[in-house]
C-alpha positions as CSV (number, residue, x, y, z in Angstrom):
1,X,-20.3,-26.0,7.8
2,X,-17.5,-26.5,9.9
3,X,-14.0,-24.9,8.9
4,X,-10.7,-27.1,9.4
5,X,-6.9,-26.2,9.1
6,X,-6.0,-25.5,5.3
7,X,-9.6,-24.9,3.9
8,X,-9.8,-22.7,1.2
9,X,-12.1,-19.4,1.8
10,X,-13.5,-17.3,-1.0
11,X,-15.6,-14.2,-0.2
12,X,-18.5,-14.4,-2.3
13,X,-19.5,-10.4,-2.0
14,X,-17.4,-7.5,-2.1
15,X,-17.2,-4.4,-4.0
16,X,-16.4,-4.6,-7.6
17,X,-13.1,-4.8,-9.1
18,X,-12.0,-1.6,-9.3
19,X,-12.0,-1.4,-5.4
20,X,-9.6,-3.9,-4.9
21,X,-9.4,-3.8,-1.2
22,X,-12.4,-5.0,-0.6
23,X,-13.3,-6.5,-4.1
24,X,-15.1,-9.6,-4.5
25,X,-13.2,-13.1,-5.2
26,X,-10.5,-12.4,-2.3
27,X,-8.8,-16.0,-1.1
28,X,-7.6,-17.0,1.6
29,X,-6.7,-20.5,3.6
30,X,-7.8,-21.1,7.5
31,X,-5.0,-21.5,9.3
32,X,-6.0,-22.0,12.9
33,X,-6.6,-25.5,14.5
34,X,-9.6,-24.0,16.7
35,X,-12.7,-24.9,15.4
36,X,-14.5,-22.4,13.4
37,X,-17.8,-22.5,11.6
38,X,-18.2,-21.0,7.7
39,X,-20.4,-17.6,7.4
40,X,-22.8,-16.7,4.7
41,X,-21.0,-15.5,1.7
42,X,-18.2,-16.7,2.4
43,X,-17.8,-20.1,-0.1
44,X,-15.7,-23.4,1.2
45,X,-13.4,-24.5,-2.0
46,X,-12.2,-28.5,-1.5
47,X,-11.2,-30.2,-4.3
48,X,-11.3,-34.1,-5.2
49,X,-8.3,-35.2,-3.7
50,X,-7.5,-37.6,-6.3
51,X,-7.2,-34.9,-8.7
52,X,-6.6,-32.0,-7.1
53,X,-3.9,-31.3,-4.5
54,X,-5.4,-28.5,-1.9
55,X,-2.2,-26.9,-1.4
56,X,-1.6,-26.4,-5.0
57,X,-5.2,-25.3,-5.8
58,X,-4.8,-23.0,-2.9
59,X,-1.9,-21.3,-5.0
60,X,-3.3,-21.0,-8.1
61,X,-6.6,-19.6,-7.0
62,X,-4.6,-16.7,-5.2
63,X,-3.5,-15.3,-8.2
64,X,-4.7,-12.3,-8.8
65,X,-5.7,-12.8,-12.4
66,X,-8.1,-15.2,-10.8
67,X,-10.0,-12.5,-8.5
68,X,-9.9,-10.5,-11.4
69,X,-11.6,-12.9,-14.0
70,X,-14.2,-13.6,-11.2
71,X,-15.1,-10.2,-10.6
72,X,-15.6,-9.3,-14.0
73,X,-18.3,-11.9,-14.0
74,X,-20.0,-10.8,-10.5
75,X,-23.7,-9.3,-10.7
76,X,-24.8,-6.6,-8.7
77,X,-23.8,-3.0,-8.1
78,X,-20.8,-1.9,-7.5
79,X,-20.0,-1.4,-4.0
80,X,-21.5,-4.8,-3.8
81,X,-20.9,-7.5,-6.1
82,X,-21.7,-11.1,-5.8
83,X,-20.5,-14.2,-7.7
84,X,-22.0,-17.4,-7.3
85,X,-20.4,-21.2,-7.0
86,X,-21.0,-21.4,-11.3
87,X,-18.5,-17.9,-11.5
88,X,-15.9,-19.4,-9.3
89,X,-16.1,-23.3,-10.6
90,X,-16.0,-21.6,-14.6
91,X,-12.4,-20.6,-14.2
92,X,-10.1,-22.4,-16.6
93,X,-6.2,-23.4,-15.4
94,X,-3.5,-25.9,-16.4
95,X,-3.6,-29.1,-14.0
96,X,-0.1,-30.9,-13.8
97,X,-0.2,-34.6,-12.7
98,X,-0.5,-35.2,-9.1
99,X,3.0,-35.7,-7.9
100,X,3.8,-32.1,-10.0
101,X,1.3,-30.4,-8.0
102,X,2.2,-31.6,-4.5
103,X,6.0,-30.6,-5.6
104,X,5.0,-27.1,-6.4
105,X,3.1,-26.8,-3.2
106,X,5.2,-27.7,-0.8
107,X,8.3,-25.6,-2.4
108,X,5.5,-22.3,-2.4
109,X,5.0,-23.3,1.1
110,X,8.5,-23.1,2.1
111,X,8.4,-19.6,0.9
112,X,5.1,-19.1,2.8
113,X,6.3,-20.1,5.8
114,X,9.1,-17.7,6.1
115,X,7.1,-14.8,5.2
116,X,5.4,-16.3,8.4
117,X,8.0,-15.8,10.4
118,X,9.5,-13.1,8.8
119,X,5.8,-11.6,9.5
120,X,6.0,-12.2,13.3
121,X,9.7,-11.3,13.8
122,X,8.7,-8.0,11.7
123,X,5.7,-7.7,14.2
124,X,7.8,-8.3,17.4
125,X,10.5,-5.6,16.5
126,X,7.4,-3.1,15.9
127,X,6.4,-3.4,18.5
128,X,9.6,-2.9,20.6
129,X,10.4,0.0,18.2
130,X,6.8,1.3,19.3
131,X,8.4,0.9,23.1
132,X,11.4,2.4,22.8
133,X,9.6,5.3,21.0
134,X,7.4,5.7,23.9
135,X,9.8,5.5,26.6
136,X,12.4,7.9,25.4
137,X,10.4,10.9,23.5
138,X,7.1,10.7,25.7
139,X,8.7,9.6,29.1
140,X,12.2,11.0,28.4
141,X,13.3,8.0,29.3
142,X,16.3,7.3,27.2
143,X,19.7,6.7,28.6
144,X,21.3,8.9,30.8
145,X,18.3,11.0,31.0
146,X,18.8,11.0,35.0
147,X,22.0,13.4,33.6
148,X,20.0,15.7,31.7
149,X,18.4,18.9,32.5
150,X,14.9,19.7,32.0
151,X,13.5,23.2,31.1
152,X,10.5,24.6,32.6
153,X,8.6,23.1,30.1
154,X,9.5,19.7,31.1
155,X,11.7,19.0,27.3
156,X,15.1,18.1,28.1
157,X,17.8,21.0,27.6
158,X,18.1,21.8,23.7
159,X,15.3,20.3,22.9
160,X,12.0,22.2,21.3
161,X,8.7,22.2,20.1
162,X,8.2,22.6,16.1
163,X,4.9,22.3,14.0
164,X,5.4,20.1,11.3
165,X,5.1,23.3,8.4
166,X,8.3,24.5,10.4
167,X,10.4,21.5,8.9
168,X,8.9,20.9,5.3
169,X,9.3,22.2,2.3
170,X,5.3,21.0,1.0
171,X,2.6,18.4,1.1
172,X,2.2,16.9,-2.5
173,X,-0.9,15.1,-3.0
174,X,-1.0,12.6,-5.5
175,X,-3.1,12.2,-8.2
176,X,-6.4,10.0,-8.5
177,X,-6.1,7.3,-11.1
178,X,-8.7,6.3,-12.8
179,X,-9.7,1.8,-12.5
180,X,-9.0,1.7,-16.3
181,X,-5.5,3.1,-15.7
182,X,-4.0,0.7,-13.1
183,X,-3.5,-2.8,-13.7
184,X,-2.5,-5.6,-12.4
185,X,1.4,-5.4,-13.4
186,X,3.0,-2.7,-15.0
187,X,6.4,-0.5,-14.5
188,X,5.4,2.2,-11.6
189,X,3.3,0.6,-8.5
190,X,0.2,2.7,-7.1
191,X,0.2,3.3,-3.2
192,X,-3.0,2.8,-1.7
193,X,-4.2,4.9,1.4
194,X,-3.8,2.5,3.8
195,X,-1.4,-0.2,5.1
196,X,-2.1,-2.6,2.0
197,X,0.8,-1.6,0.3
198,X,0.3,-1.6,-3.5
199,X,-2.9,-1.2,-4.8
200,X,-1.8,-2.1,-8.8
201,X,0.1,-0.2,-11.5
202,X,0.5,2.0,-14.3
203,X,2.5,3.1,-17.3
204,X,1.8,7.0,-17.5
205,X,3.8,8.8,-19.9
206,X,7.1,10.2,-18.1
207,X,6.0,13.3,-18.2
208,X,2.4,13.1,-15.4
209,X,4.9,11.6,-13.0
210,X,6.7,14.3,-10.6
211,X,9.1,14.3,-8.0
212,X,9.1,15.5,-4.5
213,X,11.5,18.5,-5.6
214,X,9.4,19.3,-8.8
215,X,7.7,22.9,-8.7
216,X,4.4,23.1,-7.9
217,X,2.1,23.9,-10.9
């Protein structure tokens, strides 16, 4: 099938649930106007326009309470689950006339749109951070560096070499939560490894949580 601007994607296998980065039931919307054509797994959601605004059903499918409720229904092991079209089309929501929908929509995609471009300007100051870094602490670059003196082992004058256990105090590493124990809101957000961000939450008693400064036990 062929893929046009504003479908709605669902991947069809992932891993289950309590892998969330790569979990069954993600959603997204193409948003290119290159044509693209639809992979296997990967399932097309349209709805009937004259019930259904695309926009809004966009929203509401990318809840993640949604993701959740499918996975929970997915067969298969569990690095890879599979839910089928009766999984996805079983999920129950509240439908607001028409014109309600298409309101909600297109305020939500106000917001969307300057995360957009929040995104890109974020992404274009990266990457001239990125530069700068580059040019004035790997070339030695930065201004007035024609002024400066280098050493004999090409740093500029006062400057040094130091390995990182020369200028911290420890490495803390944090503790594996189990999938039972982070959910999908709570008080205290759990990091994830990666770039992702955050991965769910938790409510441990005060007392598992530690600070930086705490003593090692």
């Amino acid at each position: 099938f062929t893929l046009k601007y504003g479908d709605i994607l669902v991947s069809m296998t992932g891993s289950n649930i309590s892998q969330i980065k790569s979990a069954v039931g993600k959603i997204t919307q193409y948003r290119k106007r290159d044509t693209a054509l639809l992979n296997q797994r990967v399932g097309k959601i349209y709805p009937k326009a004259e019930l259904c605004d695309n926009q809004f059903l966009f929203y509401v499918l990318s809840v993640f309470q949604v993701q959740e409720f499918w996975a929970k229904k997915a067969s298969g092991a569990a690095n890879q689950a599979n839910i089928s079209p009766e999984i996805i089309k079983s999920f129950e929501f509240c439908l607001p006339p028409l014109t309600t929908q298409r309101k909600i929509a297109e305020i939500l995609t106000v917001y969307d749109d300057l995360i957009d471009n929040n995104k890109r300007r974020i992404k274009i100051l990266e990457d001239t951070m990125q530069k700068i870094y580059t040019e004035w602490f790997v070339n030695f670059r930065f201004p007035g560096y024609k002024r400066s003196k280098f050493g004999k082992d090409d740093l500029p004058e006062g400057w040094e070499t130091k390995k990182v256990e020369d200028i911290i105090k420890r490495i803390p590493s944090g503790k594996k939560y189990e999938n039972k124990t982070v959910k999908s809101s709570g008080d205290i957000p759990v990091l994830d490894q990666g770039k992702t961000g955050i991965i769910g939450y938790h409510n441990d008693e005060p007392g598992v949580i530690a600070s930086v400064d705490s003593p090692v036990i």
